[in-house]
C-alpha positions in Angstrom: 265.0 145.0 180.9 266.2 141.9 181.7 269.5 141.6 184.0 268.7 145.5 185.3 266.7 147.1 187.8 266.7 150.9 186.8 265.3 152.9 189.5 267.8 152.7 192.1 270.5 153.3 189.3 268.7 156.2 187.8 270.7 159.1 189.2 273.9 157.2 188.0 272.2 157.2 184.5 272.7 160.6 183.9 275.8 160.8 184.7 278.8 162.0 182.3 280.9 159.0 183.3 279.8 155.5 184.7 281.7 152.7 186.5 279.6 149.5 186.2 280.4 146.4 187.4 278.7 143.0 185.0 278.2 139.7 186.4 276.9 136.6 185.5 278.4 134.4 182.8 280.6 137.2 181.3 283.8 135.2 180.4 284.6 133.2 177.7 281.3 133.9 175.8 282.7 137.1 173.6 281.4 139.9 175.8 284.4 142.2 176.3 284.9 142.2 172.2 281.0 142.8 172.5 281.2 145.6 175.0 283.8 146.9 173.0 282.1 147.3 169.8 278.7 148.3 171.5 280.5 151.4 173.2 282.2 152.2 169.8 278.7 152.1 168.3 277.3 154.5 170.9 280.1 157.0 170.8 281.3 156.0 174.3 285.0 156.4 175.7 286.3 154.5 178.1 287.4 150.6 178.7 286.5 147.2 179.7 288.5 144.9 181.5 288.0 141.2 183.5 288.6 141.5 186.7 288.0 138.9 189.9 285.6 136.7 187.4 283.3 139.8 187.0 283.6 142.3 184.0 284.3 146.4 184.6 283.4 148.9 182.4 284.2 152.5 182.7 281.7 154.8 180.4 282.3 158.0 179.7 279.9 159.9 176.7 276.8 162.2 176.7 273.6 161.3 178.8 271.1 159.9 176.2 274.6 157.6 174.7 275.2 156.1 178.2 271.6 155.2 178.5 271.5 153.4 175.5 274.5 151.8 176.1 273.6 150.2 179.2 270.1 149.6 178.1 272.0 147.2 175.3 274.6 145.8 177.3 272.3 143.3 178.6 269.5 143.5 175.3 271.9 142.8 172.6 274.6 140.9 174.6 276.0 137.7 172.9 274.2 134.5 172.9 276.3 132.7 175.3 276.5 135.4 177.7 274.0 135.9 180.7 274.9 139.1 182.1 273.6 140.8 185.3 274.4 144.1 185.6 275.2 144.4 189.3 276.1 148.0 190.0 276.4 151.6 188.5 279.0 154.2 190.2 279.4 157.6 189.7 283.0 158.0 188.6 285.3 161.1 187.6 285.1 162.2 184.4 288.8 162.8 184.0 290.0 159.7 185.9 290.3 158.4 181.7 291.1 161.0 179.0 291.3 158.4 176.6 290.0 159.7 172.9 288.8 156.0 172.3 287.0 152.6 173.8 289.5 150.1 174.8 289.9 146.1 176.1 292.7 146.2 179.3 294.4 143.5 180.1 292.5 141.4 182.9 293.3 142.3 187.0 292.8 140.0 189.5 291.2 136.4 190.3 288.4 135.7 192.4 285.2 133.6 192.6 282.5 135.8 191.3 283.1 133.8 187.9 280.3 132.2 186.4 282.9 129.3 184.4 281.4 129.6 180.9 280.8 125.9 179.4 282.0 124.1 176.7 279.8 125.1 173.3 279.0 123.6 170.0 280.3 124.9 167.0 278.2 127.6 165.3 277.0 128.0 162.0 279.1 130.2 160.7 282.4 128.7 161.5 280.3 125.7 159.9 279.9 127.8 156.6 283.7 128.5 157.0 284.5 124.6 157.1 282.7 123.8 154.1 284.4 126.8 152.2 287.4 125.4 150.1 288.6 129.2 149.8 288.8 129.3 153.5 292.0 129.4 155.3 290.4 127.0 158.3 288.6 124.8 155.4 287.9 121.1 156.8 289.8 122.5 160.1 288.8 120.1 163.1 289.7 122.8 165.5 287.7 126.2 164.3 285.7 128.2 166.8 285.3 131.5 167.7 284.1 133.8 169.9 280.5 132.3 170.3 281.4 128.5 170.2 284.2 125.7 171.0 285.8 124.6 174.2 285.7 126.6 177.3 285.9 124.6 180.5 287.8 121.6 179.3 290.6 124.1 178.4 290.9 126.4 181.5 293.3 125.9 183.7 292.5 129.3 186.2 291.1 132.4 185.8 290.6 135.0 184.3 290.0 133.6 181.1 292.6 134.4 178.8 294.5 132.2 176.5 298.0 132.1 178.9 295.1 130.3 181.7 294.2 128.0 179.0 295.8 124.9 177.6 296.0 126.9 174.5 299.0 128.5 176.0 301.0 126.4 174.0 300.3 127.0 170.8 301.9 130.2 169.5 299.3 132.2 166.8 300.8 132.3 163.6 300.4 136.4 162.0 297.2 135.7 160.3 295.5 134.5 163.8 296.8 137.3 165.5 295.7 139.7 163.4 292.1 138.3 163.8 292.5 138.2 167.0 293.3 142.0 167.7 291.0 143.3 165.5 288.0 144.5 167.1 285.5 144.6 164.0 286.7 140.8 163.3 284.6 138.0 165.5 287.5 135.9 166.3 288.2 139.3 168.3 289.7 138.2 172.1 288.7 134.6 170.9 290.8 132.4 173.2 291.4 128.9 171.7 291.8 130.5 168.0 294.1 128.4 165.9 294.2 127.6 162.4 296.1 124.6 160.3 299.1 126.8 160.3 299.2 127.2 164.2 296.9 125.5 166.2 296.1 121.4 167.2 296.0 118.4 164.3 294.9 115.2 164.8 297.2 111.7 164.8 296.1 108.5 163.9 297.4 105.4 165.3 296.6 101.6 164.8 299.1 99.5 165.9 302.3 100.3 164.6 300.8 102.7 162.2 300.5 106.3 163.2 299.5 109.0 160.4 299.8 112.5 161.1 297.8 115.2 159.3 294.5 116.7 160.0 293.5 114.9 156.3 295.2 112.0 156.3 294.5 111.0 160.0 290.7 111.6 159.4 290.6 109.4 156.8 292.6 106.7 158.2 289.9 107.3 160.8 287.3 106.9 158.6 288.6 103.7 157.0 288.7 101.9 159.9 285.0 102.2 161.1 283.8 102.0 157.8 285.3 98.2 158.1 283.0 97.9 161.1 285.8 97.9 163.7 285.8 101.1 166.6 287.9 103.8 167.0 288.9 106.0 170.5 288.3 109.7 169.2 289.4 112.2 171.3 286.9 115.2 171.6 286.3 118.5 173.5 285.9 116.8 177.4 287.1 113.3 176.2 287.1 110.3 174.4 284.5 108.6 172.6 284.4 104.8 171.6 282.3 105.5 168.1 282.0 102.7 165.4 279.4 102.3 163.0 275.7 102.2 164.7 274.3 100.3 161.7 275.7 97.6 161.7 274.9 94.4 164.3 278.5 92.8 164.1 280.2 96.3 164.7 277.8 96.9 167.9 277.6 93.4 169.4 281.9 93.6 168.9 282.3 96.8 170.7 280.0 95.6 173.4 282.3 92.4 173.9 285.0 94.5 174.4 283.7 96.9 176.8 282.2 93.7 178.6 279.0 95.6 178.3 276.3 93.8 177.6 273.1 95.2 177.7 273.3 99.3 179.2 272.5 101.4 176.0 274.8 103.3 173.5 274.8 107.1 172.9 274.1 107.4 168.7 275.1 110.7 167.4 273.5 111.2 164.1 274.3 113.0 161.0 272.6 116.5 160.1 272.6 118.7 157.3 271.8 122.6 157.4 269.0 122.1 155.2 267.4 119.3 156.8 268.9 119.2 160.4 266.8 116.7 161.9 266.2 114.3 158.7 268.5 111.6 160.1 267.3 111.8 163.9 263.8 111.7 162.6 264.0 108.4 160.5 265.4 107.2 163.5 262.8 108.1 166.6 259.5 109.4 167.5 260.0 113.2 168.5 257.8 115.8 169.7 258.4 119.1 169.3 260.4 119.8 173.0 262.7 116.9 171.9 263.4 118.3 168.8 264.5 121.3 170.3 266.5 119.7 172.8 268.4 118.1 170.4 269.2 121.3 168.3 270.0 123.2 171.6 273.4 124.3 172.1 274.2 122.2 174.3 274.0 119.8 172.4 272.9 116.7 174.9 272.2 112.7 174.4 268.5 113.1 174.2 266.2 110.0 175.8 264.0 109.3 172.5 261.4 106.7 171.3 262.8 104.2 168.4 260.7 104.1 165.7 260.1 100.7 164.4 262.3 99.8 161.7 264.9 102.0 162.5 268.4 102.0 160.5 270.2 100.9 163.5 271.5 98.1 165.3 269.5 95.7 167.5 272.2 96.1 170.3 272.1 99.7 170.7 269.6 99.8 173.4 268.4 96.1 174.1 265.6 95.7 175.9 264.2 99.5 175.8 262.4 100.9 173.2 264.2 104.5 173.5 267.3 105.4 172.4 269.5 108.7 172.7 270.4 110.5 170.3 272.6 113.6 169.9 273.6 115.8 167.2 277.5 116.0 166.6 279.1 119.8 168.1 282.4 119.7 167.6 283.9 120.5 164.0 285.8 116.8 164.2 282.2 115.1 165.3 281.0 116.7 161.9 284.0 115.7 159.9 283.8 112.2 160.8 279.9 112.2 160.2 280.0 113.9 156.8 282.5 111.2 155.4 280.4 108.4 157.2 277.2 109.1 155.9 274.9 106.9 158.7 274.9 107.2 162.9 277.8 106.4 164.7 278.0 104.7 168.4 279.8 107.8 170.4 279.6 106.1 174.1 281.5 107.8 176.9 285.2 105.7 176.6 285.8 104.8 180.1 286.0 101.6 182.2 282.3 100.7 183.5 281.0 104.0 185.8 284.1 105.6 186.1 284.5 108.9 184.8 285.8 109.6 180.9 289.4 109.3 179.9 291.3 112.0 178.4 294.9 111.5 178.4 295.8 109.2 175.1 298.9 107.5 177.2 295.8 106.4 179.5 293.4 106.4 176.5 295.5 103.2 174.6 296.7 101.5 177.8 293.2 101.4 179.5 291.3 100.8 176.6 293.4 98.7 174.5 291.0 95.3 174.7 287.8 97.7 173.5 289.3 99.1 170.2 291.1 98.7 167.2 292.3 102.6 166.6 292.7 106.1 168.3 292.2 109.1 166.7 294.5 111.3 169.0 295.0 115.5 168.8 297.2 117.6 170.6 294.9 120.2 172.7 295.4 119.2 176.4 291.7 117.9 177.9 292.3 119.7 181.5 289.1 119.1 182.7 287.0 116.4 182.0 283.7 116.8 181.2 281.2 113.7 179.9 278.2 114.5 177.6 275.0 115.8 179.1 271.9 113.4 179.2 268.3 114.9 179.4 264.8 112.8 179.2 261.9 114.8 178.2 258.8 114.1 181.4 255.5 115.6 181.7 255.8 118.4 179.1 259.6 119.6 180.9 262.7 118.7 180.0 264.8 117.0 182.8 268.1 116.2 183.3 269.5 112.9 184.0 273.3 113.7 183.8 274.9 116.9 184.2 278.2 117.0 181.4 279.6 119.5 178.7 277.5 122.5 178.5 275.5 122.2 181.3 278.3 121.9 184.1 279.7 123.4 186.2 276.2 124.6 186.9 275.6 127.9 188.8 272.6 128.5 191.1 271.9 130.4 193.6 271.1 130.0 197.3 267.6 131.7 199.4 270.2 132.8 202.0 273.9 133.6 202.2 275.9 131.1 203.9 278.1 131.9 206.6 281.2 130.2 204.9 282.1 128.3 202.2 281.0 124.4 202.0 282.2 121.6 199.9 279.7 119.0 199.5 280.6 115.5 198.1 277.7 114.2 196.6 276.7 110.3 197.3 278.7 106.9 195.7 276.5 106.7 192.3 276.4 109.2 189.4 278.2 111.6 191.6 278.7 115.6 191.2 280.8 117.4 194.1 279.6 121.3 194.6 281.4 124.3 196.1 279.0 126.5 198.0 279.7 130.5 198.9 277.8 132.9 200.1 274.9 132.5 198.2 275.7 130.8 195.4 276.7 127.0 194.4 278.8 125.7 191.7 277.9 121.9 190.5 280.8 120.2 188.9 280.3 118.1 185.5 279.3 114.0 186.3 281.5 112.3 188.4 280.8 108.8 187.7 280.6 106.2 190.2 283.1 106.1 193.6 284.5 103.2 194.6 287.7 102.7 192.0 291.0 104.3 192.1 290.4 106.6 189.5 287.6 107.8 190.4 288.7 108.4 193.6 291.5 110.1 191.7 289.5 112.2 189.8 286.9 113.5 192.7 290.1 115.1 194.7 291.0 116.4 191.6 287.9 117.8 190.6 287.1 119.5 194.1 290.5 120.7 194.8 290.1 122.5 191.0 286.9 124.0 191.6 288.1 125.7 194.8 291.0 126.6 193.1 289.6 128.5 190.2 286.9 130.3 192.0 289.0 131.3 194.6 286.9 130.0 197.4 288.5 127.9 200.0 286.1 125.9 202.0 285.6 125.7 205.7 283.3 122.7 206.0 282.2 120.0 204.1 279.0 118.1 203.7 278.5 114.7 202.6 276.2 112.1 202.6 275.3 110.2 206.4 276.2 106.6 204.8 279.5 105.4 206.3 279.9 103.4 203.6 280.1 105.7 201.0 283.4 106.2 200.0 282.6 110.2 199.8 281.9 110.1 203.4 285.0 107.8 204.3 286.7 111.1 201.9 285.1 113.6 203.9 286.0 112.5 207.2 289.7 112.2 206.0 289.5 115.9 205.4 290.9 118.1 208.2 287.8 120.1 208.4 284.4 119.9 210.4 281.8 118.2 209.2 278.4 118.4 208.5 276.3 115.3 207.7 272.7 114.9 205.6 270.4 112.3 205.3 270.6 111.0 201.5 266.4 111.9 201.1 266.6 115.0 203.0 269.5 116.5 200.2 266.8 114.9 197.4 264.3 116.6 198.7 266.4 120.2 199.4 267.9 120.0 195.7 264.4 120.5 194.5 263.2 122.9 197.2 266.4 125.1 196.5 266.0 124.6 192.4 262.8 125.2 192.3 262.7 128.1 194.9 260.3 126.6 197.5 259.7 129.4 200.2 257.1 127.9 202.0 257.0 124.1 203.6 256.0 121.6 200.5 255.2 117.8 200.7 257.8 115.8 198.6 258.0 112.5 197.2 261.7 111.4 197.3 262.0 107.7 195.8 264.9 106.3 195.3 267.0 102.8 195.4 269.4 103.2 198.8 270.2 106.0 201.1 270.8 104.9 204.8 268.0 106.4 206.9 268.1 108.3 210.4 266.7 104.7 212.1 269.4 102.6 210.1 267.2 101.4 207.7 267.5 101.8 203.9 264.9 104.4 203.1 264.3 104.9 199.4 259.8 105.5 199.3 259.6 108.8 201.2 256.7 111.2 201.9 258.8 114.4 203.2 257.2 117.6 204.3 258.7 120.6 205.3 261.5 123.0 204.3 265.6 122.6 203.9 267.0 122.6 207.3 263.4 120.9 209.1 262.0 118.3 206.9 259.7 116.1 208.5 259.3 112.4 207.1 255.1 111.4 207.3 255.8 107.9 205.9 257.2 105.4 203.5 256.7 101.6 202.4 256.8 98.4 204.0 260.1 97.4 204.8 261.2 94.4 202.8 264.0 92.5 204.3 266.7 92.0 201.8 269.9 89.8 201.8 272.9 90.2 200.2 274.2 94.3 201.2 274.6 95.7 198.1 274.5 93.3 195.6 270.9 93.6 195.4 271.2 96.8 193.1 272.6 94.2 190.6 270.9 91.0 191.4 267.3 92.1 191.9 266.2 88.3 191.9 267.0 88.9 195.8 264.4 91.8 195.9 261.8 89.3 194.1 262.7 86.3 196.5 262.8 88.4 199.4 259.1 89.7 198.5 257.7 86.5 197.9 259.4 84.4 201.1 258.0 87.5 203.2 254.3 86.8 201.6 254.7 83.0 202.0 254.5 82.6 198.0 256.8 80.7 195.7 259.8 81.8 194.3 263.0 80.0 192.3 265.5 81.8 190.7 268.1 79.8 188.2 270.9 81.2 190.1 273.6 79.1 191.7 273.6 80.7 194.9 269.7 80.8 195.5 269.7 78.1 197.7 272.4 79.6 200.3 270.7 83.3 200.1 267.7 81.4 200.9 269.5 79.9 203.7 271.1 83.2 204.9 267.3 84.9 204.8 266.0 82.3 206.6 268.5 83.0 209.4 268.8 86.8 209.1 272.0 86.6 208.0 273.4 89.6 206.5 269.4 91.0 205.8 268.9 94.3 206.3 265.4 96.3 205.4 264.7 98.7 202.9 261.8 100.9 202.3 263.0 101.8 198.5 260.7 101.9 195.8 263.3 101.0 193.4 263.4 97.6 194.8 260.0 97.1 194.3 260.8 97.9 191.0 263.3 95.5 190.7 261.3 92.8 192.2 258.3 93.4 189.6 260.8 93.3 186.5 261.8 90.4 188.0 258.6 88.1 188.5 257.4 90.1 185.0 259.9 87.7 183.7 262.2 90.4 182.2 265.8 89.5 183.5 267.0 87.9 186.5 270.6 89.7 187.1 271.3 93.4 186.0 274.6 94.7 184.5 273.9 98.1 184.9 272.6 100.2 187.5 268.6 100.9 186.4 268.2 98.2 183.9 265.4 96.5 185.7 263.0 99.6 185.9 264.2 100.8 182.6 262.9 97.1 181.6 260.5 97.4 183.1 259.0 100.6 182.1 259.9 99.8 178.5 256.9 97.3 178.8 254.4 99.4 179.5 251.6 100.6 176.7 248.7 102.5 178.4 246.9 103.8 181.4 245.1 101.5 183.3 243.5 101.1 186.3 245.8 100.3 189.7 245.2 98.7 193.0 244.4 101.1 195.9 247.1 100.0 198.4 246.5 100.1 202.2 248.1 103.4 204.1 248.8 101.8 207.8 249.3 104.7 209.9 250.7 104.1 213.8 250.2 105.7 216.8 252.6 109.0 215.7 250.4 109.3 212.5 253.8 107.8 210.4 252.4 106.1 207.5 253.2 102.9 206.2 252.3 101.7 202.1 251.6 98.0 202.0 253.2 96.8 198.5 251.6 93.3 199.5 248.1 93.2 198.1 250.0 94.5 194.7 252.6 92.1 194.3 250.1 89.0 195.2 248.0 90.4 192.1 251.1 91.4 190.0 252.0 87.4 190.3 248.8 86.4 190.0 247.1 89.0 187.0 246.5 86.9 184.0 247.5 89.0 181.2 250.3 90.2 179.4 253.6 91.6 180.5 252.5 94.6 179.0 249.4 94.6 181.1 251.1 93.7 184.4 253.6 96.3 183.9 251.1 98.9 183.4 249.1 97.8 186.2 251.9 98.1 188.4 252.9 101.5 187.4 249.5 102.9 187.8 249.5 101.3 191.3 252.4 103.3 192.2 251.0 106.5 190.7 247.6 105.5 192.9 249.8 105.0 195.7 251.5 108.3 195.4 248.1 110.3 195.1 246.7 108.2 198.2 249.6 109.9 200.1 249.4 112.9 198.9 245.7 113.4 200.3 246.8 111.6 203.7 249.3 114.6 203.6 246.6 117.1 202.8 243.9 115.9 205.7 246.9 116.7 208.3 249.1 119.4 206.8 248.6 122.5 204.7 249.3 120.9 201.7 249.1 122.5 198.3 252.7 122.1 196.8 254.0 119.0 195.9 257.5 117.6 194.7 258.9 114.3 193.1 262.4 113.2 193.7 264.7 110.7 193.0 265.9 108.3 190.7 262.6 106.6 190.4 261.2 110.0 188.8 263.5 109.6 186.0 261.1 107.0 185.1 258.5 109.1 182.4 255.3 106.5 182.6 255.1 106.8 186.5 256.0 110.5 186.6 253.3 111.7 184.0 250.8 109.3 185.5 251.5 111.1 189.0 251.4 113.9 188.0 248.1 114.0 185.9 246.1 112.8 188.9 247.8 115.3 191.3 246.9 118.4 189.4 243.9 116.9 188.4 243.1 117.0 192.7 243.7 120.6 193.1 248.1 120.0 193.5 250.6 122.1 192.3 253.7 119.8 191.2 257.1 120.5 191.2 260.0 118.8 188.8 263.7 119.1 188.8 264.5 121.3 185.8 268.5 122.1 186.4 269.5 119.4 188.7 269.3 115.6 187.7 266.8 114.4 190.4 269.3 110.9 190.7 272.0 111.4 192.9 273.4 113.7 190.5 271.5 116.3 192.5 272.7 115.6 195.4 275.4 117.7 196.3 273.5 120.8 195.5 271.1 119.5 198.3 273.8 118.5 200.6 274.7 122.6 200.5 271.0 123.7 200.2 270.3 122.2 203.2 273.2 123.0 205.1 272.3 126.9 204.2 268.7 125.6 205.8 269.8 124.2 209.0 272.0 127.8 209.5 269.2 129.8 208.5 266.7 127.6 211.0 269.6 127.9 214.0 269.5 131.8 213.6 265.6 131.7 213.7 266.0 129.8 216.9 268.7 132.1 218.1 266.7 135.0 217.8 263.3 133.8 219.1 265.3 132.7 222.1 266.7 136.3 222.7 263.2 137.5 222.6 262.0 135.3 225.1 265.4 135.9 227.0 264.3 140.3 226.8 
């Protein structure tokens, strides 16, 4: 059975009365109403109650009764839940005489939660919608039990509706009457409302502002069917959504935004007979990606466009995927039902910082990007953007953490010897809360380096200390003073503990993945500053978190220009070919004076980042010269590509410590100097990399007891590489590792930060205790 191990319980079994204690994700997801129902079924007596985020139950009933019921408690538990069934007392038979099962109020707070996520809404309250003799009929706001907003609404534990921001909305008798009822499924549902009671929508355009659930939908509904964009406020914040089909509507909104080329999230219309007709006349989908897309979670899902598509050319320029999501909240379906045809629904935020969900902040922030709001009244209390997951090498990986995925629980190989806050890096940034031996990742983050966000990420890690009752004692961040999470970190009036951006890469997928034994790991990435001060970013790692070992990397290639590279990568192209002695003009103004400044060694510093090389080959592949978004050039790049062919072996320098060094010079002379296609060139320079990666692998394996190998970092977002890499390692006798939970960008890296830390205590206590052996 999953979630119990019976034998050490089995004396407790058959006993008369039984205290057990449930953890796991047990709150918010319908289980005390379940557990309530279950006993009643099974003739047991007794009660269930939340207490300190875990759920109790006392059981008291004949032998064979109890036995079943625990046997179900885990079998038949809701859909949502994920219970673990952590102990089984003996308790008094008489310490309850109750003649009946019962819910109790909930005792207590504490941080053996597992925060239940925000959820789509299910099909029955679906059915409900479109049932004009329903009381919530065309209701934006239905859930129940098994579906609607969880996290955005809680404000502490446990969850019950006073901890929620549904606190302030009074149930009207017809409500509360569901909601006491045991036999009724909105039974102990927390955000229940109905039209009579609950939240309504407002619609405001200017001066106008409609009120109504109906009449603000379809004032809504108006305005994007004129092609202009409305801010709709959902479950963890507001979209900017206007029609996806139409050019003028797209290439407007991206105006606005001041956005010109980083690609729009579509959600698409679906029908309970033919869910997927709409995404499927609009991409190539295999089977996993179909049933990503369906998944609860509901997440933006990184698909190929099919030719011909009914969308518009600026959804995605450049790349020939697209993501795609299915609407899962009842207003998503609403609006999609009356609009017939995919709507834009892109994250409404200024550019990398976290989503907006206050309306005041909503219309003064966003005023230049849209015409309307679509406004209701359900406090957002914690944000939470939408998931994004690309589908690589037969798994499904995740390239944002958002609604329904975060906060993420996982668990640790050791137990920690107090609580540690880790802060992530400066891009695509999660913060984690790590205790005992468990770690909480928060939602995405954004990007640091603005007030807001800088706003939000105190907010955000004060909150999830707060509601898991965990207060830390340390905190870990990333080794890169300028990171504004470090300069955070060491503001803190606690100790701290700092990790080497590839080292937490590399621990993230150790710890995810449950690496016992030393593995060799690829970690490429753009920038993290490296132990010797140089920008690593092209690691081979081997080891273990707490002791990784780094065997080699690239060539350094001596940039200028700090970090505007990331955004101009004509710098990484120039600085590649002045290094080679080859030719190189970009048409930008400043060319001549970087040219100067190289020359010089004025502000150049060296990087051994694959994801300049990246860059660099977009670059001289003719593909764009500037980038407005962080990735575009190897998403460009990448987008070229067509087949496998074959790659140039590239020399493996190793020095006198046996530290290997991969020469990208012999590729980039040929990349500049292939005759074909861009097509062509791209491929060839993928499978290079892929070549490269297997070449360094077996260097590894001559040396090291290799057999286990991981791939991390942004760069392994990237599907053609990664599948590539992986079909030739397996095919040489490797096992491979991918990120399944964490996003292997930076996303991941606060989970690393704290896996490692739990490493380096776990490696200082192996040390202790070999040193009191030798001392005896």
């Amino acid at each position: 059975m999953t979630g119990l191990t019976r034998s050490p319980h089995e004396s407790f079994v058959r006993s008369r009365a039984v205290l057990i204690a449930v953890e796991g994700r047990v709150q918010g997801v319908g289980f005390r109403p379940f557990v309530n129902r279950l006993a009643i079924s099974h003739g047991i007596r007794g009660w269930v109650l939340n207490r300190a985020g875990r759920v109790e139950v006392f059981a008291r009933g004949d032998m064979t009764a109890i036995d079943r019921f625990l046997h179900d408690l885990v079998e038949r538990a809701p859909p949502l839940a994920r219970p673990r069934i952590a102990r089984i007392e003996p308790a008094d038979s008489h310490m309850d005489t109750a003649d009946s099962f019962e819910i109790r109020s909930s005792q207590g707070e504490g941080g053996d939660a597992e925060l239940p996520p925000d959820h789509f809404v299910c099909d029955e309250c679906l059915a409900e919608m479109s049932d004009p003799l329903a009381r919530r009929y065309r209701y934006p706001f239905i859930n129940c039990t098994q579906c609607g907003p969880r996290y955005s609404i809680i404000r502490s534990l446990p969850y019950d509706r006073i901890n929620t921001t549904m606190a302030d909305f009074a149930m009207c008798p017809q409500c509360r009457r569901e909601y006491e009822d045991p036999a009724d499924r909105r039974f102990h549902a927390q955000p229940l409302a109905c039209p009579a009671c609950g939240p309504t929508l407002t619609f405001r355009r200017a001066d106008t502002v409609v009120h109504g659930n109906e009449a603000a939908l379809a004032a809504c509904v108006h305005v994007l069917l004129d092609g202009l964009t409305v801010a709709v406020k959902g479950i963890g914040g507001y979209h900017l959504v206007c029609d996806a089909s139409r050019d003028a509507s797209v290439e407007r909104l991206r105006a606005a935004k001041r956005r010109p080329h980083k690609p729009f999230a579509v959600m698409v219309p679906t029908q309970p007979a033919e869910q997927l007709r709409y995404a499927r006349e609009l991409a190539h989908m295999d089977a996993l990606e179909e049933s990503m897309l369906c998944d609860p979670v509901r997440p933006i899902v990184l698909v190929r466009r099919r030719a011909g598509a009914a969308l518009a050319a600026g959804v995605a320029p450049g790349l020939v995927e697209i993501g795609l999501m299915l609407p899962y909240s009842p207003l998503h379906y609403l609006l999609l039902q009356a609009m017939g045809r995919p709507l834009i629904a892109t994250s409404a935020n200024i550019s990398g910082e976290p989503v907006l969900t206050d309306p005041e902040e909503v219309e003064h922030r966003l005023e230049e990007c849209c015409d309307a709001y679509l406004h209701h009244d359900r406090p957002i209390h914690r944000a939470a953007d939408d998931p994004v997951v690309r589908v690589i090498a037969g798994r499904v990986v995740p390239v944002r953490l958002g609604r329904g995925t975060a906060p993420l629980t996982l668990s640790l190989a050791g137990t920690l010897d107090a609580p540690v806050l880790a802060c992530g890096g400066q891009m695509r940034t999660t913060a984690a809360v790590g205790w005992r031996d468990r770690v909480v990742v928060s939602p995405h983050l954004g990007d640091q380096g603005s007030v807001r966000s800088a706003r939000i990420f105190e907010s955000v890690t004060e909150g999830m200390q707060q509601l898991y009752g965990v207060r830390a004692a340390r905190i870990a961040c990333d080794m890169h003073s300028g990171f504004s999470t470090n300069s955070w970190a060491r503001r803190q009036k606690l100790p701290i503990e700092t990790v080497q951006h590839h080292h937490a890469h590399a621990s993230a997928l150790a710890g995810e993945c449950a690496l016992e034994s030393p593995a060799l790991v690829f970690a490429w990435d753009g920038v993290g500053l490296g132990e010797d001060g140089v920008l690593w970013g092209g690691e081979a790692l081997y080891g273990m978190p707490g002791q990784w070992r780094r065997l080699g990397s690239f060539r350094p290639l001596k940039l200028a220009g700090g970090d505007l590279v990331a955004h101009e990568p004509w710098r990484s192209a120039a600085a590649i070919c002045w290094q080679l002695g080859m030719s190189f003009r970009a048409r930008q103004p400043e060319y001549a004076m970087v040219r100067h400044a190289w020359e010089r060694r004025v502000n150049v510093h060296e990087s051994c980042a694959v994801g300049r090389l990246f860059d660099a080959a977009a670059v001289l592949l003719g593909l764009l010269e500037t980038a407005s978004y962080d990735g575009q050039a190897p998403a460009m790049l990448e987008a070229h590509t067509r087949s496998r062919v074959p790659g140039l072996a590239l020399p493996i320098d190793q020095d006198s410590a046996d530290f290997w060094s991969v020469d990208w010079a012999p590729l980039f002379r040929a990349l500049v100097s292939h005759g074909g296609s861009i097509a062509e060139r791209a491929d060839f320079f993928h499978s290079s990399l892929a070549g490269s990666l297997l070449d360094q692998a077996f260097a590894a394996r001559r040396r090291l007891p290799v057999t286990r190998v991981g791939l991390t970092g942004g760069v392994f977002q990237n599907r053609r590489l990664t599948e590539e890499a992986v079909e030739l390692l397996v095919a040489n006798g490797f096992e491979v590792v991918l990120h399944g939970r964490v996003p292997p960008n930076d996303g991941g890296l606060s989970y690393g930060q704290i896996v490692e830390v739990q490493g380096r205590q776990r490696l200082r206590a192996r040390m202790t205790e070999i040193a009191e052996v030798n001392d005896a």
